[in-house]
N, C-alpha and C positions, 0 to 999 in steps of 0.2 A: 504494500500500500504506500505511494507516493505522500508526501506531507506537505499540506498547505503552507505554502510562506508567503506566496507572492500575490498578491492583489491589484488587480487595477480597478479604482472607482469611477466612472464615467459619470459626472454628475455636475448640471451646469450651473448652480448656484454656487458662490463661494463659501460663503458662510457653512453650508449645508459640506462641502468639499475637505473644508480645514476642520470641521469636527469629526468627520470620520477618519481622515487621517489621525489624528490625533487618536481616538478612538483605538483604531487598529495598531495603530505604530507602539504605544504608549503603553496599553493596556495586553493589547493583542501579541504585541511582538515582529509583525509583519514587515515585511517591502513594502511599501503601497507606494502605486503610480496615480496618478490623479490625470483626467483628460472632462473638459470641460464641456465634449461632445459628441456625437454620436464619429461624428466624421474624424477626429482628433484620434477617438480610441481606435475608428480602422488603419491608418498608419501608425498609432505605437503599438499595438497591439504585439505588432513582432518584435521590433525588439526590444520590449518589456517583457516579454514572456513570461506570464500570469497563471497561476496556477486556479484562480476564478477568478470572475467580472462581477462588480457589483454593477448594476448599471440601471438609472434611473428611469423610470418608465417617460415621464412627459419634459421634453427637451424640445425648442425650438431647434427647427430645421429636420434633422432625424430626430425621429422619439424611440424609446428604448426597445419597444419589438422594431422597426426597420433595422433598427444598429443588429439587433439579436441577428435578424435574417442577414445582411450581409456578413457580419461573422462568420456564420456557417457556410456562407460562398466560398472562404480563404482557403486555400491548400492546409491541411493539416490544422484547419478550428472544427472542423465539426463537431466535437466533443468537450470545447473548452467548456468547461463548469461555468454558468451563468444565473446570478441571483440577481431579481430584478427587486426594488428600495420604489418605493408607491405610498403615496397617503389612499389610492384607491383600493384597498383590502376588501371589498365586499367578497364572500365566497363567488360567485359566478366570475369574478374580477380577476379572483387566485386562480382558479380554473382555466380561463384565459390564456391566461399569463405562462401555467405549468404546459399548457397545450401548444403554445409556442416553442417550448423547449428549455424552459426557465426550470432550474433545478427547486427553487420554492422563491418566495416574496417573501420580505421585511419590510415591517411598515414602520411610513413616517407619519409623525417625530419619531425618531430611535431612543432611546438611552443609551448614549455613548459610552457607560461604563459593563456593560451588558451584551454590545454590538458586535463585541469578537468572540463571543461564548455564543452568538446565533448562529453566526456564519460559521464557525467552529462544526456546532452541530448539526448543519445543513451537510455541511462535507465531510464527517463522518459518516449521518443516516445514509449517503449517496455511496460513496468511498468507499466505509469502512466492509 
């Protein structure tokens, strides 16, 4: 079983961007890469190379399932672990969201002191 280190947050609010870093980095332990958009995270994507994506669902320009789908277009992503971070959590919503190919949703507001113990557990339940 490979072990989560690497992170990249695609998420285009700052405020919302620097608490999660902090979050993961501080709390968590992690790498995190930070991309401010859908179109940002398809060129780092490689070489950051992220062991999951956190990535926000609604982002001007690309929103987080288009960014999900061209993902999966890249040589060698089809499989990257993808959690998608939504204030939209209604069950038919999560539903959505997992049917696109999102390994599960966290919803916002997060508690940044709690945020790397979800994602933790997302990729374990998946992973382990």
């Amino acid at each position: 079983m490979n072990t989560l280190q690497r992170i990249l947050c695609v998420e285009d609010e700052a405020d919302i961007q620097a608490v999660a870093r902090m979050a993961l980095e501080l709390v968590g332990h992690f790498q995190v890469g930070v991309c401010s958009s859908g179109e940002e995270a398809l060129r780092e994507v490689r070489a950051f190379a992220p062991d999951l994506v956190l990535l926000d669902v609604m982002m001007p320009g690309m929103d987080g399932p288009t960014t999900l789908n061209a993902l999966r277009e890249l040589p060698g992503l089809q499989d990257l672990p993808v959690v998608f971070m939504t204030a939209k959590v209604q069950p038919s919503e999560v539903a959505l969201y997992r049917s696109l190919g999102a390994l599960d949703v966290i919803a916002k507001p997060f508690d940044p002191m709690t945020l790397s113990d979800q994602v933790r557990g997302i990729w374990e339940k998946h992973r382990g």
